[in-house]
N, CA, C and O atoms as a MOPAC input file, in Angstrom:
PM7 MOZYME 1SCF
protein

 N      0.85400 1    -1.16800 1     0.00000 1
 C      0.00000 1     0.00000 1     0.00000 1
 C      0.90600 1     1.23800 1     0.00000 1
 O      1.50600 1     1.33600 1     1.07100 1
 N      1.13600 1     2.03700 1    -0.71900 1
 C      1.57400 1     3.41400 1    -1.05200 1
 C      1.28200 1     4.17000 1     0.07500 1
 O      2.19000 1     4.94100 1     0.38500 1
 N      0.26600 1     4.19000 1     0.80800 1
 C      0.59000 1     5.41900 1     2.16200 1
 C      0.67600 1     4.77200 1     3.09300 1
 O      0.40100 1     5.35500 1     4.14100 1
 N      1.11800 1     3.17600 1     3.20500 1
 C      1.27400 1     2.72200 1     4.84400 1
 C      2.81200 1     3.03100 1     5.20100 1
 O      3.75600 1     2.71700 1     4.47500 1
 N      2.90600 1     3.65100 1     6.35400 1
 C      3.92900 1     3.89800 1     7.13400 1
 C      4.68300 1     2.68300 1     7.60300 1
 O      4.05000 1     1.75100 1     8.10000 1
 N      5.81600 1     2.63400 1     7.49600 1
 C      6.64700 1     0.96900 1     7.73300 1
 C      8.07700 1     1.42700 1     8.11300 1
 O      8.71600 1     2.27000 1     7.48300 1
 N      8.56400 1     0.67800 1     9.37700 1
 C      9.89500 1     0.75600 1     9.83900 1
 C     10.06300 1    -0.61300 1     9.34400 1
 O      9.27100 1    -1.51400 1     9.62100 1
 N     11.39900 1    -0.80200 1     8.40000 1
 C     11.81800 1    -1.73100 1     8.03600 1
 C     12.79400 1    -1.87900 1     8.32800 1
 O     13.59100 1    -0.94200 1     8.37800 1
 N     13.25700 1    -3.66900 1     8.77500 1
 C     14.95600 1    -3.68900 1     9.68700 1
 C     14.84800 1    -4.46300 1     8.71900 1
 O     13.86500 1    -4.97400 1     8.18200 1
 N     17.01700 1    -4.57700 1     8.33300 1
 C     17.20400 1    -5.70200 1     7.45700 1
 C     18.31500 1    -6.41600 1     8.07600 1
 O     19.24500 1    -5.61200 1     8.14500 1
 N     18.67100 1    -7.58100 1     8.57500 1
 C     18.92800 1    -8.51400 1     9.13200 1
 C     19.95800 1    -9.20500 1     8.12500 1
 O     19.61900 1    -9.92300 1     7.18400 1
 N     21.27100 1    -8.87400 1     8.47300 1
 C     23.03800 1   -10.08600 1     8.15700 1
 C     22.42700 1    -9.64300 1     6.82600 1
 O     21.72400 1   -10.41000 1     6.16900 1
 N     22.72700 1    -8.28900 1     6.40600 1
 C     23.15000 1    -7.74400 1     5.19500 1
 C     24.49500 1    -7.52500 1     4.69800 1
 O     25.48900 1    -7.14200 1     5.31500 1
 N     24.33700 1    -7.87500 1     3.32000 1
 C     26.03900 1    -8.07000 1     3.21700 1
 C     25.86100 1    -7.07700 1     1.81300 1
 O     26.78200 1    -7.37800 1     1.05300 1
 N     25.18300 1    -6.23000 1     1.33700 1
 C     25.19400 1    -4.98300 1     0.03600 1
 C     24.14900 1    -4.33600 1     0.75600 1
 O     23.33600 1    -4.90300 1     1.48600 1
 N     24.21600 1    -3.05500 1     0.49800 1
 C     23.33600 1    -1.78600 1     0.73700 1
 C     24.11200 1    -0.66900 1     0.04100 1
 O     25.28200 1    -0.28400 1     0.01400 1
 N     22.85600 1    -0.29000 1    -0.55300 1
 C     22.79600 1     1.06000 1    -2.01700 1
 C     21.34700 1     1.69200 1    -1.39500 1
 O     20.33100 1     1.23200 1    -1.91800 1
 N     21.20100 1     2.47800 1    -0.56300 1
 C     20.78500 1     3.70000 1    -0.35100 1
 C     21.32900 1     4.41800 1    -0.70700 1
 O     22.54000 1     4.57600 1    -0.54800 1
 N     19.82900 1     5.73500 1    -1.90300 1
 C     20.14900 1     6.63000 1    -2.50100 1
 C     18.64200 1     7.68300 1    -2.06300 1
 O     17.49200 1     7.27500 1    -2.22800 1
 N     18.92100 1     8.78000 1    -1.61200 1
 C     17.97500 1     9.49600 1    -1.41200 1
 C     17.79500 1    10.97500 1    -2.19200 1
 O     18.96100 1    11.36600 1    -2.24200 1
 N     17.11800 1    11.81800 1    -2.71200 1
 C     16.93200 1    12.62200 1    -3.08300 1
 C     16.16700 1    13.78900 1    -3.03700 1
 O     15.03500 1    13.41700 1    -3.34600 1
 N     16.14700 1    14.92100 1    -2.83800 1
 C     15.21300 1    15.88300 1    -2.92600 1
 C     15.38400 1    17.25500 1    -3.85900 1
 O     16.40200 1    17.73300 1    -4.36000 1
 N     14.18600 1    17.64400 1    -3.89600 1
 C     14.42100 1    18.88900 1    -5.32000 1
 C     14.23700 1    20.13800 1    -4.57800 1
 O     13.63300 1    20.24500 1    -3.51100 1
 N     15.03500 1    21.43800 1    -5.49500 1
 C     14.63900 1    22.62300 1    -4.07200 1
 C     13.62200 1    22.98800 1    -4.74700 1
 O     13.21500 1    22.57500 1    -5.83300 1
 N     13.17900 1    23.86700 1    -3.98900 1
 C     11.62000 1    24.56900 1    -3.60900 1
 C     11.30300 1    25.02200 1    -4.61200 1
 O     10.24500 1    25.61900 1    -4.41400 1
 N     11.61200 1    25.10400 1    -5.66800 1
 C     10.90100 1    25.72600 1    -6.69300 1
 C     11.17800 1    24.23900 1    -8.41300 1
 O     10.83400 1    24.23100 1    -9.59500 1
 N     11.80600 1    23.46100 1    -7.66900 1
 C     12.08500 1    22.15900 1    -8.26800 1
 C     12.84700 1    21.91800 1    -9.57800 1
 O     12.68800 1    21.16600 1   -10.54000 1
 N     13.83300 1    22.95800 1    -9.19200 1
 C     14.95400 1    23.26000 1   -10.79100 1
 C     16.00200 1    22.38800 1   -10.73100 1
 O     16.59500 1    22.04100 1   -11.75200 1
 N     16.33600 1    21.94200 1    -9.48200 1
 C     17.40100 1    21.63100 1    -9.35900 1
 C     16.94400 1    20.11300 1    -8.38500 1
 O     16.08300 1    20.19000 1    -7.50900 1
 N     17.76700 1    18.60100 1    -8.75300 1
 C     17.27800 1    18.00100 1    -8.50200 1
 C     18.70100 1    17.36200 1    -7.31100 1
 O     19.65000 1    17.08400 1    -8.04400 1
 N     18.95400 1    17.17000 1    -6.29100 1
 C     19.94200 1    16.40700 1    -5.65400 1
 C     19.78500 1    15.39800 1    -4.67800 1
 O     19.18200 1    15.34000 1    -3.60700 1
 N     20.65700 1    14.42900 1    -5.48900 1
 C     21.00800 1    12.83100 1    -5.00400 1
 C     21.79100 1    12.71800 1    -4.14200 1
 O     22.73200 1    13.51100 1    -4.14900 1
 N     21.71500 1    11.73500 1    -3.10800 1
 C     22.48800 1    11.46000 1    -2.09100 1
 C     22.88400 1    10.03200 1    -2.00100 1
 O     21.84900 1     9.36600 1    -2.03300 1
 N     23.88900 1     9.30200 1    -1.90600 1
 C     24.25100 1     7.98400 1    -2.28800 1
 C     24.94500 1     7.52800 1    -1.09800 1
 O     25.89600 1     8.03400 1    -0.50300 1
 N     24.18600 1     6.31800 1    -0.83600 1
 C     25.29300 1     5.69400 1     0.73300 1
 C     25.28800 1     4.31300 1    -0.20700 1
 O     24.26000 1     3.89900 1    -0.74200 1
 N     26.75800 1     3.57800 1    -0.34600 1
 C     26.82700 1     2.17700 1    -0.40700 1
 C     27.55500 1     1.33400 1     0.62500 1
 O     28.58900 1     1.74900 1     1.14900 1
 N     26.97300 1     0.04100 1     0.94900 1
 C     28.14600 1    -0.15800 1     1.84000 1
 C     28.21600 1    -1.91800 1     1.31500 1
 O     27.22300 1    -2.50000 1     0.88000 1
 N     29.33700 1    -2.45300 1     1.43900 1
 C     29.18900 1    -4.20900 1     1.10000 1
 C     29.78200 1    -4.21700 1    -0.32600 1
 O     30.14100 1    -3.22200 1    -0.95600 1
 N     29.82700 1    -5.55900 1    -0.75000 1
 C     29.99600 1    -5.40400 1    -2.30700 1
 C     29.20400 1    -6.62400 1    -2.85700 1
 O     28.98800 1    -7.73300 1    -2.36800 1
 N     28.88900 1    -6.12500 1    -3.88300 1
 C     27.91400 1    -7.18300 1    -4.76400 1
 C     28.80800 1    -8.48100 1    -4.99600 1
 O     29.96100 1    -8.29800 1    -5.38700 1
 N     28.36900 1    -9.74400 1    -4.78900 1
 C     29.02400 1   -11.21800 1    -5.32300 1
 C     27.82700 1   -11.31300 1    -6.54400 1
 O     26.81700 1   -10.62100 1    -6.67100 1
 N     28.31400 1   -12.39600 1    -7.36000 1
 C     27.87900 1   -12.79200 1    -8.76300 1
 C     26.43200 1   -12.99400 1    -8.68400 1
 O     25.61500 1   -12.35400 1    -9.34500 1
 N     26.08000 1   -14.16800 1    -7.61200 1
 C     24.77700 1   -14.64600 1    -7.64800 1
 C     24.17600 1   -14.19900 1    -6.53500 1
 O     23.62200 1   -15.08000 1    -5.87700 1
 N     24.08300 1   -12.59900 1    -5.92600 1
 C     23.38400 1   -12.05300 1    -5.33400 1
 C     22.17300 1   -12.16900 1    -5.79500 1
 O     21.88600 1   -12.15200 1    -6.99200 1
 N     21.27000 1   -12.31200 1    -4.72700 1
 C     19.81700 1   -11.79800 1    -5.43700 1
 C     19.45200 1   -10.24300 1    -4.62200 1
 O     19.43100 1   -10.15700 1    -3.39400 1
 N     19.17500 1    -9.05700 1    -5.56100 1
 C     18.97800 1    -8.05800 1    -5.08400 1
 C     17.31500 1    -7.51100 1    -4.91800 1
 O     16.53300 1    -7.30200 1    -5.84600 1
 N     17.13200 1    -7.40200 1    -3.89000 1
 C     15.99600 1    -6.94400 1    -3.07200 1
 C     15.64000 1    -5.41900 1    -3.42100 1
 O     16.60000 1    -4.66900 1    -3.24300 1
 N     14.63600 1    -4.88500 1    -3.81400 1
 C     14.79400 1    -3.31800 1    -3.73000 1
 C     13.25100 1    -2.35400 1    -3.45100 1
 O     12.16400 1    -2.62300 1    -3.96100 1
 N     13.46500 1    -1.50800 1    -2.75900 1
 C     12.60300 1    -1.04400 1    -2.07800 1
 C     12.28200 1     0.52000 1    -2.44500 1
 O     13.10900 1     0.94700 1    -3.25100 1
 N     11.70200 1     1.08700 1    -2.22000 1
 C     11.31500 1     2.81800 1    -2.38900 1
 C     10.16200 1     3.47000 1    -1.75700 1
 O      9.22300 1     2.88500 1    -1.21700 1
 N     10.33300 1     4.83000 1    -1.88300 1
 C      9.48300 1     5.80300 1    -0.70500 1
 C      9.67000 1     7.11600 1    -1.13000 1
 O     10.26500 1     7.54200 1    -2.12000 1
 N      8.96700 1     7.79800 1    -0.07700 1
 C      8.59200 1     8.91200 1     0.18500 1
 C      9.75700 1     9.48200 1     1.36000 1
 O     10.44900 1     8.47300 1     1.49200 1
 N     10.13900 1    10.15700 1     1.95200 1
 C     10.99700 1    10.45000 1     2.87300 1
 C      9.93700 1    11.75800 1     3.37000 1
 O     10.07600 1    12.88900 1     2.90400 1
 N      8.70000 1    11.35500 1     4.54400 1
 C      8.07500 1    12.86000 1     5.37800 1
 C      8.55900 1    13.34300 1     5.98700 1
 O      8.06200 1    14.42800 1     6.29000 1
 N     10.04600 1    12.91600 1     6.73400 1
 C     10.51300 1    13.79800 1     7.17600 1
 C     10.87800 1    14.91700 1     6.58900 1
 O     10.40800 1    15.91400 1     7.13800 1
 N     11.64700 1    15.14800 1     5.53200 1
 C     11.97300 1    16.17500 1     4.87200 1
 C     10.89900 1    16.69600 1     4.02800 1
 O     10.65200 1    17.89700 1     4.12800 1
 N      9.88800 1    15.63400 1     2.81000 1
 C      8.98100 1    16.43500 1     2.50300 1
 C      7.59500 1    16.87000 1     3.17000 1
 O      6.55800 1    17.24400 1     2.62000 1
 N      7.93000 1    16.68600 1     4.68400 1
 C      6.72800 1    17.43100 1     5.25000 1
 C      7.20700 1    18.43700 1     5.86900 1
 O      6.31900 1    19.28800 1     5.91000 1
 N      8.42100 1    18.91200 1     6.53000 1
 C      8.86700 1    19.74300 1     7.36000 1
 C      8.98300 1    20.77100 1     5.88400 1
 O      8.22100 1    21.73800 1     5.89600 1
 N      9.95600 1    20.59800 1     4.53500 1
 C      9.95500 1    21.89400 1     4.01600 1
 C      9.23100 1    21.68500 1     2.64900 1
 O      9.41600 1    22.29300 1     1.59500 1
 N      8.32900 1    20.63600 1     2.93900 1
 C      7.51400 1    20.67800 1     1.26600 1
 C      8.26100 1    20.54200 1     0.31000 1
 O      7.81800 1    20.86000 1    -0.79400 1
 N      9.53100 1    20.06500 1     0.41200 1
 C      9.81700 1    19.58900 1    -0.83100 1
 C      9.68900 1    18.08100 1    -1.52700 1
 O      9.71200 1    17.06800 1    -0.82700 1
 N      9.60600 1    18.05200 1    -2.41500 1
 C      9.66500 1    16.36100 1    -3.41800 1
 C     10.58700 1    16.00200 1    -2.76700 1
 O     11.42500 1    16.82000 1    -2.38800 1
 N     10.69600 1    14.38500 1    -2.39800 1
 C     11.92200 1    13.36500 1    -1.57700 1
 C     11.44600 1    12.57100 1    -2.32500 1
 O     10.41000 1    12.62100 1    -2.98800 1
 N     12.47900 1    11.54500 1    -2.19600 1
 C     12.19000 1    10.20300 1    -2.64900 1
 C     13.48800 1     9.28500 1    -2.32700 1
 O     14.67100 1     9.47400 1    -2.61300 1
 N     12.85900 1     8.23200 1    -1.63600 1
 C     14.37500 1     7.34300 1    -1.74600 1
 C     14.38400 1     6.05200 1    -2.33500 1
 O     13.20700 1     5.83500 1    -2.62400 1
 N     15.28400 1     4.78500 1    -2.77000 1
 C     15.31200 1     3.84500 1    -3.22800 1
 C     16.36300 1     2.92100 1    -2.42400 1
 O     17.33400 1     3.58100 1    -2.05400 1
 N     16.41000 1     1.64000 1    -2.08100 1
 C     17.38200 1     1.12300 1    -1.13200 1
 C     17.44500 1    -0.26800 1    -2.44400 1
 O     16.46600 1    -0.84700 1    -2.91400 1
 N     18.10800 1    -0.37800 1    -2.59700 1
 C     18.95000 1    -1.82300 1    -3.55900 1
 C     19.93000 1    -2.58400 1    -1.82600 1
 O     20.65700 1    -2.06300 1    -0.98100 1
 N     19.42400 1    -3.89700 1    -2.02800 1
 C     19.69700 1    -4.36800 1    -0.74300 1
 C     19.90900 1    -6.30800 1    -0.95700 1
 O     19.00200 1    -7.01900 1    -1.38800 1
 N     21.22900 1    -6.80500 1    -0.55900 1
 C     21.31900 1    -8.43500 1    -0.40200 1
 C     21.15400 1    -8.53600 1     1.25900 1
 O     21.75000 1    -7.89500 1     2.12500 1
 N     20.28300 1    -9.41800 1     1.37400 1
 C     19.97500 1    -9.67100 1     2.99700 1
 C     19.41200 1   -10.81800 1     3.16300 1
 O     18.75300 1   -11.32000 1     2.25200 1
 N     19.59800 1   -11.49900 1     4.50300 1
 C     18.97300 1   -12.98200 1     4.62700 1
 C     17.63000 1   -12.80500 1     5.60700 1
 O     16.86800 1   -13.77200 1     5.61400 1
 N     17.41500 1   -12.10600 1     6.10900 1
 C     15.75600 1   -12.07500 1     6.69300 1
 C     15.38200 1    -9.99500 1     6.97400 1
 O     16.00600 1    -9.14700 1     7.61200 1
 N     14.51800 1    -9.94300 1     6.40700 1
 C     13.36700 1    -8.26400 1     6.51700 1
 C     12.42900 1    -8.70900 1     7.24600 1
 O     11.82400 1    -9.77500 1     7.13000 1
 N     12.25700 1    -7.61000 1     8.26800 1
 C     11.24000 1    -7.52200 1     9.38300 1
 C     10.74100 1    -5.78800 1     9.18300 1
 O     11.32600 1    -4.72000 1     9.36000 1
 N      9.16700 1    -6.22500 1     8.66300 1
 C      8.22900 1    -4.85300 1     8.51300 1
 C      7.20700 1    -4.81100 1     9.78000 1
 O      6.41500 1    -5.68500 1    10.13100 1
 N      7.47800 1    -3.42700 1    10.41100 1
 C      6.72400 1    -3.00800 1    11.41900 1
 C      5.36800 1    -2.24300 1    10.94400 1
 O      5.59700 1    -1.54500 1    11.93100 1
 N      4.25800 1    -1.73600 1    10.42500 1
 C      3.30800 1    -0.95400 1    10.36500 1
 C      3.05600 1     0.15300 1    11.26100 1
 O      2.98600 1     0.05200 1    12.48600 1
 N      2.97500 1     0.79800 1    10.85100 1
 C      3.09800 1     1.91300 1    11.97800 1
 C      1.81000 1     3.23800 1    11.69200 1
 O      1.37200 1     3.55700 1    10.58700 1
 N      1.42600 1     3.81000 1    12.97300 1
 C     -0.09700 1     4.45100 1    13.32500 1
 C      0.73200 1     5.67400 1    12.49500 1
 O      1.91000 1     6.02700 1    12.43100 1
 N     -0.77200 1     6.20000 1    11.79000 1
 C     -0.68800 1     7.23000 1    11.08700 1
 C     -0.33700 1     8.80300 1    12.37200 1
 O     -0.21200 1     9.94500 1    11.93000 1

């Protein structure tokens, strides 16, 4: 579901590619933020996820968005009250 709120843990991860982004306020200018950590092996299978980031686009209204590319052996999703 597109507006459920979710704390997601990822559990004996061995790749992570978090990339987050936001546009400024008048949306000319678009900037990426890139965390990698791990390194890809051959027959990874890659997991990948995306969002909204309210912290930032509710405090200054701007467009966010993030994407996580992820190898991991068990994800645990919390649901969480609006």
């Amino acid at each position: 579901n597109y507006s459920d709120w979710v704390k997601i843990k990822f559990k004996q991860f061995s790749y992570l590619k978090f990339i987050y982004g936001y546009a400024t306020e008048n949306q000319d200018i678009n900037i990426d933020n890139t965390l990698e950590l791990g390194e890809l092996k051959q027959d990874d299978e890659i997991l990948d996820y995306g969002g909204t980031l309210e912290l930032i686009g509710g405090r200054y209204d701007l467009p966010t968005g993030f994407s996580i590319d992820i190898v991991c052996r068990e994800i645990e999703l919390e649901f969480l009250d609006q």
